[in-house]
SEVOMI-82937 format. One line per 8 residues: their letters; for each residue x, y, z of N, C-alpha, C. Coordinates in steps of 0.1 Angstrom, whole numbers, plus 5000, padded with zeros to 4 digits. Each point is the difference from the previous one (the first is absolute). Example, Ala and Ser with C-alpha at 12.3 -4.5 7.8 and 13.67 -1.06 7.14 Angstrom:
BEGIN
AS	5132 4943 5078 4991 5012 5000 5009 5012 5000  4996 5011 4993 5009 5011 5000 4992 5011 5008
END
This chain:
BEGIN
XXXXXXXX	2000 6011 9137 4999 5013 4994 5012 5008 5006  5007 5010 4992 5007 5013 5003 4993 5005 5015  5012 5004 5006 4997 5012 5008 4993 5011 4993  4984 5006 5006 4999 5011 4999 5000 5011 5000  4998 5010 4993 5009 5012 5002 4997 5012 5012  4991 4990 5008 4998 5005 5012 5008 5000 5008  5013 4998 4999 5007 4993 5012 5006 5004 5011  4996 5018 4995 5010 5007 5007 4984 5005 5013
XXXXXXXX	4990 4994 4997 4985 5005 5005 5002 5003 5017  4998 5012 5005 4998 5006 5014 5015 4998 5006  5008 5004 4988 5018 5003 5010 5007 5009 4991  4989 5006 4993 5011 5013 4993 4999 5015 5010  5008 5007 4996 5002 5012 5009 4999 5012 4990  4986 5004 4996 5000 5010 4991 5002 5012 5004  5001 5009 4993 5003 5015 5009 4990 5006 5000  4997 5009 5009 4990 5007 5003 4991 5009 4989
XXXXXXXX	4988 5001 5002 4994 5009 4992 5002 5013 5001  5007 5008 4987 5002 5015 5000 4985 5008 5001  5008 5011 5001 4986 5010 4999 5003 5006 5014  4992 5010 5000 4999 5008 5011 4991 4996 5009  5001 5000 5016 4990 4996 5007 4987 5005 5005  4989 4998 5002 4989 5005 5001 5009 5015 5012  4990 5007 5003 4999 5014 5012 4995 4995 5010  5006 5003 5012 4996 4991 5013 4986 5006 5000
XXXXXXXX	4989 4996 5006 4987 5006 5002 4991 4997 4988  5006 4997 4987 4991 5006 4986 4997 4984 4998  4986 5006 5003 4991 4984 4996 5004 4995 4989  4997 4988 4998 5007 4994 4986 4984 4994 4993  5002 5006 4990 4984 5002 4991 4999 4984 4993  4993 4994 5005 4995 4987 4990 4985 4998 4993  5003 4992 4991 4991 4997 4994 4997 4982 5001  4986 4994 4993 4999 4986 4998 5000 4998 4988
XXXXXXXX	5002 4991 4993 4995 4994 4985 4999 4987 5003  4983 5004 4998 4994 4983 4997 4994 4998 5016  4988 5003 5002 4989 5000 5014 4996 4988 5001  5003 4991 4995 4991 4989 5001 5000 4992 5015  5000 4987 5000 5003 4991 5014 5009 5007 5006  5011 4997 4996 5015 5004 5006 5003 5017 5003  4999 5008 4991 4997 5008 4996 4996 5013 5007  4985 4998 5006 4997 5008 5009 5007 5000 5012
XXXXXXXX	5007 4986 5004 5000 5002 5015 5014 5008 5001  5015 4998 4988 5008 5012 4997 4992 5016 5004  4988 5005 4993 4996 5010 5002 5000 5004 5014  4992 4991 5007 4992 4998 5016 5016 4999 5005  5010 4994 5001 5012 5002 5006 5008 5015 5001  5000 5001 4984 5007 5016 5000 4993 5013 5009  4986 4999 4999 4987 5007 5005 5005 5003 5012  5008 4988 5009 4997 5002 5011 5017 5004 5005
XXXXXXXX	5008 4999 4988 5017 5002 5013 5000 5015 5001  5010 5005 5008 5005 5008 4998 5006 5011 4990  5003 5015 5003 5010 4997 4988 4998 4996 4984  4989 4997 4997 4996 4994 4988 4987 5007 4995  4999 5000 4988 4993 5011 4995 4988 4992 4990  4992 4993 4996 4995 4989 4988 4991 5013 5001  5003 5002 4983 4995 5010 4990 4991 4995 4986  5002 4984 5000 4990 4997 4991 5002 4992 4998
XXXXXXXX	4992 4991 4991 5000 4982 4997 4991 5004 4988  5009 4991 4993 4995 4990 4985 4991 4985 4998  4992 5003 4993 4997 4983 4999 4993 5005 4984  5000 4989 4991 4991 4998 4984 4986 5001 5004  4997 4995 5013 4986 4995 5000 4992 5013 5010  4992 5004 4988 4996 5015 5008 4993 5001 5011  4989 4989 5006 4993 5001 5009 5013 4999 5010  5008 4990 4997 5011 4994 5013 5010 5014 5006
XXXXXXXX	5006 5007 4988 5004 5008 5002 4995 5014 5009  4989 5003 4992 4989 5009 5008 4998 4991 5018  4996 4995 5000 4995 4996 5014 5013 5001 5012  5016 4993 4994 5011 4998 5012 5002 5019 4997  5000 5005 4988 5004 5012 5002 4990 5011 5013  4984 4996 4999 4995 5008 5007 5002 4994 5014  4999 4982 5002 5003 5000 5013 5012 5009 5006  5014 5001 4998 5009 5009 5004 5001 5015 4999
XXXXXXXX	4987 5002 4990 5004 5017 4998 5010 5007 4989  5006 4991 4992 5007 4999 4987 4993 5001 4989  5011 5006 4993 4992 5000 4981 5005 4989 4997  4989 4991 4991 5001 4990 4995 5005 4998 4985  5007 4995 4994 5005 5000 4982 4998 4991 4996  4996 5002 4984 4998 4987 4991 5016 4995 4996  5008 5009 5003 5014 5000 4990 5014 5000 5016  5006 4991 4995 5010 5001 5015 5011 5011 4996
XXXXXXXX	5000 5007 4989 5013 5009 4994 4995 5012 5006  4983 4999 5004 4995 5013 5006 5006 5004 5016  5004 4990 5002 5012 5003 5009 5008 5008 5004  5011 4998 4991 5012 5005 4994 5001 5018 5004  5011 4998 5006 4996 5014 5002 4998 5005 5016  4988 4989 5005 4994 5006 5008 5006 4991 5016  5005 4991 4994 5007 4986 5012 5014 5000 5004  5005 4998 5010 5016 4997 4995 5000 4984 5000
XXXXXXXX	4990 4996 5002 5000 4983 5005 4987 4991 5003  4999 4987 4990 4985 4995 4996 5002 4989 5003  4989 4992 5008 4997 4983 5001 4993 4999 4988  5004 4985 4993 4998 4999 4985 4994 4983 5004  4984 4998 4996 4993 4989 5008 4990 4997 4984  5004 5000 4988 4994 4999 4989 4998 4983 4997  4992 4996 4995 5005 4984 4990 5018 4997 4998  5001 4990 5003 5017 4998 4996 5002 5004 4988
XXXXXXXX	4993 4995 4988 5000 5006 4986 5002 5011 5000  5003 5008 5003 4996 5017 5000 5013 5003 5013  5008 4998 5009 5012 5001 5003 5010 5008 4992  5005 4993 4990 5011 5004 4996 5000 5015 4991  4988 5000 4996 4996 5014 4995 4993 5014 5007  4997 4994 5016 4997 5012 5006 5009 5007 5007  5007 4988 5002 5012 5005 5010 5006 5002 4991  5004 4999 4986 5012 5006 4992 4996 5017 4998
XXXXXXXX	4985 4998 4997 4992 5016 5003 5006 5011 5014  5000 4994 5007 5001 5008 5011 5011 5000 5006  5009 4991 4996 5018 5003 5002 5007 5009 4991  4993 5001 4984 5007 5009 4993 4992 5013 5008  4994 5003 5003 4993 5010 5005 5003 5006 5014  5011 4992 5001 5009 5003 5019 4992 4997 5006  4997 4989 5004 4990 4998 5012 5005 4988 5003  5001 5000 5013 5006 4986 5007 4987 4989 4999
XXXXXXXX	5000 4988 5003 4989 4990 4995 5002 4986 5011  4989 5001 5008 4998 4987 5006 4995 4988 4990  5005 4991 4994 4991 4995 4991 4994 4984 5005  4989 4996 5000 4996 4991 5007 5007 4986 4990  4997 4985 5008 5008 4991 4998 4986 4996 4988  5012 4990 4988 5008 5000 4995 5008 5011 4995  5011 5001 5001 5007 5016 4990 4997 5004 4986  4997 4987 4995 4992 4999 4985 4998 4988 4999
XXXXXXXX	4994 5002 4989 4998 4979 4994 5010 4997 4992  5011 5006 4990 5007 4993 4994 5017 5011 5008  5011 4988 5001 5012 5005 5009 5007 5010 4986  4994 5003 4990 5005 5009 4989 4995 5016 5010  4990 5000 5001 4991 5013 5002 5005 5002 5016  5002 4988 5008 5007 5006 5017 5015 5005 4997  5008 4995 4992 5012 5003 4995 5002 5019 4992  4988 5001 4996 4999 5011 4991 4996 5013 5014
XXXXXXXX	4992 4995 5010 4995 5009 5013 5013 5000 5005  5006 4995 5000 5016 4999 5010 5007 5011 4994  5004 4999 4987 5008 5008 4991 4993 5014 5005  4984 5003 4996 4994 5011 5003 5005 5006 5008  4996 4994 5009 5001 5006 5017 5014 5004 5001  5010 4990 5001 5009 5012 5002 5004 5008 4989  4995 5004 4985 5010 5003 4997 4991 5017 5001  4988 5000 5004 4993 5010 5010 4995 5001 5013
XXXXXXXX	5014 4994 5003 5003 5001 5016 4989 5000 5004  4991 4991 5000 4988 4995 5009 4997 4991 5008  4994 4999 5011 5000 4989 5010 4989 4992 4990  5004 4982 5003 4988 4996 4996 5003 4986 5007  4984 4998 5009 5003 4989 5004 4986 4995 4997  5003 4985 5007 4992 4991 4994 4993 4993 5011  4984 5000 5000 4994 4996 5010 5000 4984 5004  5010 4995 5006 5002 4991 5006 4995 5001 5015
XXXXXXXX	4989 4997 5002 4993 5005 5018 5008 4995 5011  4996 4986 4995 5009 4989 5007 5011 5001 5008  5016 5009 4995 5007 5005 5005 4998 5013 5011  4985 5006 5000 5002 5006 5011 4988 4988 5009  5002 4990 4998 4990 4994 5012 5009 4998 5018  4992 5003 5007 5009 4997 5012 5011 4989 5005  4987 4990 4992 5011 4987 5002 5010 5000 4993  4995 5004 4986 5017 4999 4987 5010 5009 5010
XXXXXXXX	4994 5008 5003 5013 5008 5006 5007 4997 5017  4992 4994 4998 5009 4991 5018 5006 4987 4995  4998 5000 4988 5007 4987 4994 5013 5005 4997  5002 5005 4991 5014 5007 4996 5008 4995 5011  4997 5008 5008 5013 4995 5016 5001 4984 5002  4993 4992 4993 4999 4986 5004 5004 4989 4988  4994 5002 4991 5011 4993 4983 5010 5005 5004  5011 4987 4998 5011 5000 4999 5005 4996 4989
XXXXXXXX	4999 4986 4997 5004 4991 4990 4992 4989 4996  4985 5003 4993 4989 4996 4999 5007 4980 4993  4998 4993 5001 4997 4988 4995 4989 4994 4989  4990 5001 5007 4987 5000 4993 4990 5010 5002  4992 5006 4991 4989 5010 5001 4987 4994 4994  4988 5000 5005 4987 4995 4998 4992 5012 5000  4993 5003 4990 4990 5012 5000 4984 4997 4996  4990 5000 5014 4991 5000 4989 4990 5014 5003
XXXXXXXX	4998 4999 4988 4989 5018 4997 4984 4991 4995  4992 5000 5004 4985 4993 4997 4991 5010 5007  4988 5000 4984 4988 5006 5006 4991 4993 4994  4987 5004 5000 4990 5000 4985 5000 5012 4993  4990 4994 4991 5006 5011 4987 4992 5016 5007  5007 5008 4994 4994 5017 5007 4993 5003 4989  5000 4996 4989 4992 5006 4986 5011 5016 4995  5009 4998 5008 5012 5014 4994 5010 4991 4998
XXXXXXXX	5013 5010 4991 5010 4997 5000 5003 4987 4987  4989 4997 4995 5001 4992 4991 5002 5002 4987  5011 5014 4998 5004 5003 4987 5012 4993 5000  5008 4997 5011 5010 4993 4996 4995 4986 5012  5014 4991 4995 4997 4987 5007 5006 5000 5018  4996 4989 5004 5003 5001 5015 5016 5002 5001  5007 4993 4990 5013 5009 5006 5002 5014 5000  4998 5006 4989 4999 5018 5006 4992 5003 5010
XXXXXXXX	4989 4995 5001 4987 5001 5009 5008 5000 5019  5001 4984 5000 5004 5002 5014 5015 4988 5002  5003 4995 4990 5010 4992 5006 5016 5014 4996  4996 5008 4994 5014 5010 4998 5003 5006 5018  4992 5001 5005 5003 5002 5018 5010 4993 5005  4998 4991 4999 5007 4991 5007 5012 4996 4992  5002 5000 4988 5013 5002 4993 5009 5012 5001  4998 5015 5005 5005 5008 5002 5004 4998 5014
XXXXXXXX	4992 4997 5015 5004 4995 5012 5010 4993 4999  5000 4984 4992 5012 4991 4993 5012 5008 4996  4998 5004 4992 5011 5008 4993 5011 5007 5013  4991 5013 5007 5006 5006 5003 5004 4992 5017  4999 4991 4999 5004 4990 5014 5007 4990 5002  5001 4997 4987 5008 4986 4993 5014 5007 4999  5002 5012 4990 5009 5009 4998 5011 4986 4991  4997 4996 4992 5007 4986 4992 4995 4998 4985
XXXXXXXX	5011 5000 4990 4997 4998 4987 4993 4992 4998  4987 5005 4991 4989 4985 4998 5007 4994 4988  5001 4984 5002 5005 4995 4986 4992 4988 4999  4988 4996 5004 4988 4992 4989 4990 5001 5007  4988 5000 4993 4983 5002 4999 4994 4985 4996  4990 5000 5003 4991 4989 5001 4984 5006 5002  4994 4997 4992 4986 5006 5006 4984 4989 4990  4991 5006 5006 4988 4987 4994 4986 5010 5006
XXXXXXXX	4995 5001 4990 4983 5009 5003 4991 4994 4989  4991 5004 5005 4984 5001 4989 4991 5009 5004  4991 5007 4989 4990 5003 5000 4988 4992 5012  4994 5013 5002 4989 4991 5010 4991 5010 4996  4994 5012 5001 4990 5007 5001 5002 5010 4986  5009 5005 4999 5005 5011 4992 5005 4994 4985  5002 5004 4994 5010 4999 4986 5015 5001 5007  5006 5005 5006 5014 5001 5008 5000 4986 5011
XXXXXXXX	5014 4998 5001 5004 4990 5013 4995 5005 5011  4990 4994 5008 4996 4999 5013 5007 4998 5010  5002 4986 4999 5010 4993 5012 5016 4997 4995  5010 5000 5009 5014 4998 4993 5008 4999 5009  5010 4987 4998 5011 5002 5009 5017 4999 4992  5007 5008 5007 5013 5000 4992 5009 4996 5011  5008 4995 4998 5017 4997 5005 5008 5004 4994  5008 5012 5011 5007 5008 4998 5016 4992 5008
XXXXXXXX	5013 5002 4991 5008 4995 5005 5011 5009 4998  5009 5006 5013 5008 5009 5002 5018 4996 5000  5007 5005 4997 5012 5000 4997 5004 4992 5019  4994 5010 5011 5006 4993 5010 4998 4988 5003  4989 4991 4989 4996 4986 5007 4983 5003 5004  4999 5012 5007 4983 5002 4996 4990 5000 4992  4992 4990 5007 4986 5001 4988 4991 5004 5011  4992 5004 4992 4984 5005 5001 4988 4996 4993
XXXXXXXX	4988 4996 5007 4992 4993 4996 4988 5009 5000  4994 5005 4986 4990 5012 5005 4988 4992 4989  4989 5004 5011 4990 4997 4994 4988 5013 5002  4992 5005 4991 4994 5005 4996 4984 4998 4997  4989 5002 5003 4984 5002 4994 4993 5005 5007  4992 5007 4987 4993 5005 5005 4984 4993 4996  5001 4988 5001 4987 4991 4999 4997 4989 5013  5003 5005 5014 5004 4993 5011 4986 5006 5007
XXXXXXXX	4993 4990 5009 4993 5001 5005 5001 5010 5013  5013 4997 5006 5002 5008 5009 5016 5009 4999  5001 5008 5010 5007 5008 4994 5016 4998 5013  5010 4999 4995 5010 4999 5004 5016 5012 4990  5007 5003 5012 5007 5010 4999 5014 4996 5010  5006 4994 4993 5016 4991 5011 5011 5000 4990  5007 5002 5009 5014 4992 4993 5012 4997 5008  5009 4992 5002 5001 4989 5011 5018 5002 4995
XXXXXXXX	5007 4995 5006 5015 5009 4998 5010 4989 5007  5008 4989 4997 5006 4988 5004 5016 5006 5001  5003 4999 5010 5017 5005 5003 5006 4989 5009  5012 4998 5002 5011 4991 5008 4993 5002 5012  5000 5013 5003 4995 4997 5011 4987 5006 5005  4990 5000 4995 4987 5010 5003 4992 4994 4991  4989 4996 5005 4983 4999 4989 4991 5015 5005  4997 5005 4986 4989 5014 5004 4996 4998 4987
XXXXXXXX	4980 5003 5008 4994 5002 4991 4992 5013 5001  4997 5004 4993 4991 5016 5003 4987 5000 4991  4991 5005 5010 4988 4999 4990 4997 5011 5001  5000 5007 4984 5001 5018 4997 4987 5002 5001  4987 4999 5003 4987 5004 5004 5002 5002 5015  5003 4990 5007 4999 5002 5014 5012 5009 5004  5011 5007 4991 5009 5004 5006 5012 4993 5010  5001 4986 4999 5005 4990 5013 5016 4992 4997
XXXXXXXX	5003 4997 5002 5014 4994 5001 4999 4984 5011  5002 4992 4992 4999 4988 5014 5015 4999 4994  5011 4998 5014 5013 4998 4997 5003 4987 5009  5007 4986 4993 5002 4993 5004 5020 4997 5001  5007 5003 5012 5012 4999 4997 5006 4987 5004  5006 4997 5000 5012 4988 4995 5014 5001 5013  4997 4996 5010 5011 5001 5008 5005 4986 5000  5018 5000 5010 5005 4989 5001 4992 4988 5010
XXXXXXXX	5004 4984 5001 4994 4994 5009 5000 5009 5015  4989 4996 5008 5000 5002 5013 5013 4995 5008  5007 5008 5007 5012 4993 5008 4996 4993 5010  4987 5000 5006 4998 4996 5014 5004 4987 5000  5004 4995 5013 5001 4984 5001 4992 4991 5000  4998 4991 4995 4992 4986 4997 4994 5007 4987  5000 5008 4987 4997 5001 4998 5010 4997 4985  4997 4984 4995 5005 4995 4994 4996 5000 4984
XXXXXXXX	4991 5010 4995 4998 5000 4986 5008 5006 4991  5009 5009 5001 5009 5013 4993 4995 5001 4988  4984 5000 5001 4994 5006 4986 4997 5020 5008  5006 5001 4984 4998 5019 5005 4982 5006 5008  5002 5009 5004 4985 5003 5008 4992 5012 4989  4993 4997 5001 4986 5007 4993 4995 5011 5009  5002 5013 5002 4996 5008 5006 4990 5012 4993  4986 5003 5003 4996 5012 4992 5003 5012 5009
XXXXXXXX	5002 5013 4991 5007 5009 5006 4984 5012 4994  4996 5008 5012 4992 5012 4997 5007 5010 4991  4995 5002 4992 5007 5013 4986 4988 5018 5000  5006 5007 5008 4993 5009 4999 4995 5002 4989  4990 5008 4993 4992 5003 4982 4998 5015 5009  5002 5013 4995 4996 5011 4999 4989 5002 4986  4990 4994 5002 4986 5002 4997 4994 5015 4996  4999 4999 4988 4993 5013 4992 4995 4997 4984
XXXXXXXX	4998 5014 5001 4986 4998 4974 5016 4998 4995  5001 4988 4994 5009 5002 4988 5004 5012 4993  4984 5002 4998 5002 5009 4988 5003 5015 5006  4995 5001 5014 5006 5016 5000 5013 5002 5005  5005 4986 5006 5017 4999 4996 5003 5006 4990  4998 4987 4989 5006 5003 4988 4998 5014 4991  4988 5011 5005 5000 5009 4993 5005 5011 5004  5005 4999 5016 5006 5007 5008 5015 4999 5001
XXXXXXXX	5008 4989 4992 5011 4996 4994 5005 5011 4994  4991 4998 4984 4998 5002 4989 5000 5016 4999  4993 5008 5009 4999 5014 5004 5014 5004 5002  5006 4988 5013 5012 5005 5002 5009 4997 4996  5001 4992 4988 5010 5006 4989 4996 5011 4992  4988 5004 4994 4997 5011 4995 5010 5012 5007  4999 4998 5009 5001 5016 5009 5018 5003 5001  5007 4985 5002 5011 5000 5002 5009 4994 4988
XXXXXXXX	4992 4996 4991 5009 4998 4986 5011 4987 5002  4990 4989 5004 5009 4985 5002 4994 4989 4998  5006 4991 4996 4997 4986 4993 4989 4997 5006  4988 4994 5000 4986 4996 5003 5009 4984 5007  4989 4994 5011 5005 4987 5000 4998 4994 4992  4990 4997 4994 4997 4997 4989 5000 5007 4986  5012 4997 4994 5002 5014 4984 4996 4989 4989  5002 5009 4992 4992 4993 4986 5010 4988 4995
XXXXXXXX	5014 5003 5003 5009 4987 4998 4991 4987 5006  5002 5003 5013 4993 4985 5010 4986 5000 4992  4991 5005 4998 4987 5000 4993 5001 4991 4983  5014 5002 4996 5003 4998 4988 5009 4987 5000  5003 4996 5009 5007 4988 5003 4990 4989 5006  4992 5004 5006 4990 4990 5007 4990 4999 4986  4999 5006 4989 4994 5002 4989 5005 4985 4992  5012 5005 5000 5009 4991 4989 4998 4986 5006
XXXXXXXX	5001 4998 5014 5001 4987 5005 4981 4990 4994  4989 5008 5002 4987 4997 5001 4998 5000 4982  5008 5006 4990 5003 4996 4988 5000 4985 4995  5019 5000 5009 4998 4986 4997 4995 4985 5004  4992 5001 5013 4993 4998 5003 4987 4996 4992  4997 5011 4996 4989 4997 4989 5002 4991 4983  5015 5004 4998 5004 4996 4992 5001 4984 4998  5007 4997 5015 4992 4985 5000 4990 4993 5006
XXXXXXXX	4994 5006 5005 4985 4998 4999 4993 4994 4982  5002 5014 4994 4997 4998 4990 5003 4987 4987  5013 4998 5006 5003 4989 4993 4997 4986 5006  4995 4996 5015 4996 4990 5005 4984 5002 4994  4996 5009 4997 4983 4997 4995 5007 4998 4983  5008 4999 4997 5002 5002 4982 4999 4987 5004  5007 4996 5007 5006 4984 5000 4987 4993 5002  4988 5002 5008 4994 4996 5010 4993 4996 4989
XXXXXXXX	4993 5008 4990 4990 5004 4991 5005 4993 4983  5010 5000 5001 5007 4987 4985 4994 4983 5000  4994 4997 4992 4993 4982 5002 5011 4996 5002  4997 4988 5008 5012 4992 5005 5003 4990 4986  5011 4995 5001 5008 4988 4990 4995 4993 4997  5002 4991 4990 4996 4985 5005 5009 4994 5005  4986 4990 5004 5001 4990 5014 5013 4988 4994  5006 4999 5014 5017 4992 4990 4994 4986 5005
XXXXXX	4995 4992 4986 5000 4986 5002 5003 4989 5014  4992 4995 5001 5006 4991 5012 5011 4987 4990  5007 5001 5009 5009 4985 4995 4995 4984 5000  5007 4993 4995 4995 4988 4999 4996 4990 5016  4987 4996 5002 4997 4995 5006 5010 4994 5012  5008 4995 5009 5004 4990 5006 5020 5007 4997
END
């Protein structure tokens, strides 16, 4: 395959977001759309910073809406435009289906937008929030958690020139999230970590899933292969008895693996043979090295990010480009997925004759 037109993914240098900056002191007014699982705990975050003001939350579902609204003390809305107006800045935690049109709602409406991961389901409609946003100078980022995990971020200092990458994300099924398939679900995580750590033109995909529980792909794994000679091996489901959360990082000179639940880094480095005398193997030495983790909520990282670009008018670490890029890549991904079950699912040939005896 062609290089994708991702290629330039987590090395552009956009310019800053215009607009004027919040007033030092002046709480910054938010709102929620969409209380559900994910949803509330956005609310329960904002509730509690600083500086921050949560003035109301949306959800369709009236009982759900009524209840997160009275837990916090907020008016609750059937409509997220009942906003408008009243926010300078919303966590957007709706069905993925429903993405690209809430956030297009509330960016033409000036309002900056955390929008949770996937950025949309199809890379037409993440491409269309890009355009939005800036061209109403609005912040909009994309909830990738994972990049504020402790470990991801004691990693950065440690990827250098990845070799090989292995990812696995496994759970059992949660009974959510099954409007779209496990790659939007949970393998797009770990393709955006890839992306923005790899920093290397992807130029071919490989991937293979099935159905297990759902109408959508359950289980999946793709091979990802990068301009520098890196591949990556990600695998995906959420039909796993038990639940695992890793991804493992091969360099010249360094093995690290981190497991994003426990927050941990095991770093294994690569030094020259031992010099001492009688010591005749000059195979290089295996040393693990302790990796501090500054340990904290993802999520009130990432919303406490996200504020502070609101206030200061600057690229989110995660902006709707990276959101929109890590989109495109889990695309085609699915795209061949799709075509290994076309293939999978066609009757086979006939059987080619055996030859003459002897």
């Amino acid at each position: 395959m062609s290089p994708m037109r991702n290629a330039d993914c987590g090395m552009r240098n956009e310019s800053p977001v215009t607009g004027p900056r919040s007033a030092m002191g002046t709480p910054v007014r938010v709102g929620v759309v969409g209380v559900g699982h994910l949803g509330q705990h956005h609310a329960r975050v904002y509730a509690g910073l600083p500086a921050v003001r949560l003035v109301g939350v949306a959800d369709v579902d009236a009982s759900r809406r009524a209840e997160v609204g009275a837990r916090f003390g907020v008016p609750a809305h059937a409509d997220h435009r009942e906003l408008l107006g009243r926010v300078d800045a919303v966590s957007v935690a709706v069905p993925a289906r429903h993405h690209a049109a809430v956030a297009a709602d509330l960016l033409a409406g000036g309002v900056d937008v955390l929008l949770e991961k996937p950025i949309a389901e199809a890379v037409e409609e993440a491409e269309g929030l890009v355009r939005l946003a800036a061209a109403h100078h609005r912040i909009l980022q994309v909830g990738h958690i994972e990049r504020f995990n402790g470990a991801v971020r004691a990693l950065r200092k440690l990827v250098t020139a990845p070799a090989f990458v292995e990812a696995h994300r496994l759970g059992p099924y949660a009974g959510r999230g099954s409007d779209v398939d496990v790659i939007l679900d949970l393998m797009i995580h770990d393709i955006d970590i890839i992306l923005s750590l790899v920093r290397s033109p992807l130029q071919d995909v490989h991937a293979v899933g099935v159905p297990v529980l759902t109408d959508q792909v359950d289980i999946a794994n793709a091979r990802l292969q990068f301009a520098s000679g890196c591949v990556a091996n990600l695998t995906a489901s959420r039909v796993s008895a038990a639940r695992m959360r890793k991804i493992r990082f091969f360099q010249r000179d360094a093995y690290l693996s981190v497991d994003y639940a426990a927050q941990e880094i095991a770093l294994y480095r690569r030094l020259p043979p031992d010099p001492a005398p009688g010591d005749g193997t000059g195979l290089p030495r295996i040393v693990r090295e302790e990796v501090l983790v500054e340990r904290a909520e993802p999520l009130r990282l990432e919303l406490e990010s996200f504020l502070a670009c609101v206030r200061e008018r600057r690229r989110p670490i995660v902006s709707g480009e990276d959101g929109r890029d890590a989109l495109r890549v889990a695309a085609e991904i699915r795209r061949r997925l799709e075509e290994h079950l076309a293939a999978a699912a066609r009757p086979p040939g006939p059987a080619i004759p055996e030859g003459p005896a002897g």
